[in-house]
Structures are given as C-alpha cells and as structure tokens.
N, C-alpha and C positions, 0 to 999 in steps of 0.2 A: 329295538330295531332301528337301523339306522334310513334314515330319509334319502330321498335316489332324486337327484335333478342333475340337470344335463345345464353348466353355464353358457347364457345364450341362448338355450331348447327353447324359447318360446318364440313363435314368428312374432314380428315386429309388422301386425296388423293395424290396423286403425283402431281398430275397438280394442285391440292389448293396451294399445299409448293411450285411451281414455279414461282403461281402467287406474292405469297409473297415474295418470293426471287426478283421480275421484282420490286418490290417499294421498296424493299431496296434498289436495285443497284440503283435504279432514285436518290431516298434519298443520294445515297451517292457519284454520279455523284453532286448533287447541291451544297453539305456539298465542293467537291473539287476545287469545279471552286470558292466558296466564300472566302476556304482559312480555315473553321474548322477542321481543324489536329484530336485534340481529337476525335469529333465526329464521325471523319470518321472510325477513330480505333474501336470505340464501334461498330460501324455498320459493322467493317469486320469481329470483334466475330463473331457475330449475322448472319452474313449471313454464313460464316462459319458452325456455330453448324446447319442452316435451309439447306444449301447444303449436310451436313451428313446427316443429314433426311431427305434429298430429296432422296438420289440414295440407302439407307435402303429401304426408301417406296417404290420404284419405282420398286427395286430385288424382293422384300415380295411379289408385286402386280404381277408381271411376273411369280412369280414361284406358286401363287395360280391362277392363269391364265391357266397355262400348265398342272396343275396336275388334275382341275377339266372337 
C-alpha cells in the first residue's frame, strides 16, 4: 500500500515547528557524539532559521489568540 500525504498538509503551527526543531536537535546530538563537524554546522543554520520561526509563530498565534 502506498502512503498518502499531501506536500505542505501540515499547518505550520508552533508546536509542528518544535516538533521539528526536537529531530533536528536528535540529528545533531548523533552528528556530535560521531564526530561530523560539517554536518552539524548545517543543522545549526537550520535550526536556527526553524527557532526564528518558531517564536514569529508562536507571538502571531498569541496575539491572534487575544485579540479574537
């Protein structure tokens, strides 16, 4: 059987981008104990740019929370 997902189907909530943010840090908790330097560089971009857009979404989501 093949697997059905819709690219993009997931709302871009705050708590989706923290889940994301939890497998990078795993990801790059593994990348350090093995010793990938680079890798782990790439992955702190990355979580980086996903932490700015965590605490955007999170203010965005509070202040349409309050005002409705």
């Amino acid at each position: 059987m093949r697997n059905k997902y819709t690219f993009g189907g997931l709302d871009r909530h705050s708590v989706n981008i923290l889940r994301l943010i939890s497998e990078l840090e795993g990801s790059y908790q593994l990348l350090k104990y093995m010793g990938f330097k680079e890798d782990m560089d790439t992955l702190d971009e990355m979580k980086q740019r996903y932490y700015k857009l965590y605490f955007k979404t999170s203010k965005e989501e509070r202040h349409s929370s309050s005002a409705g």
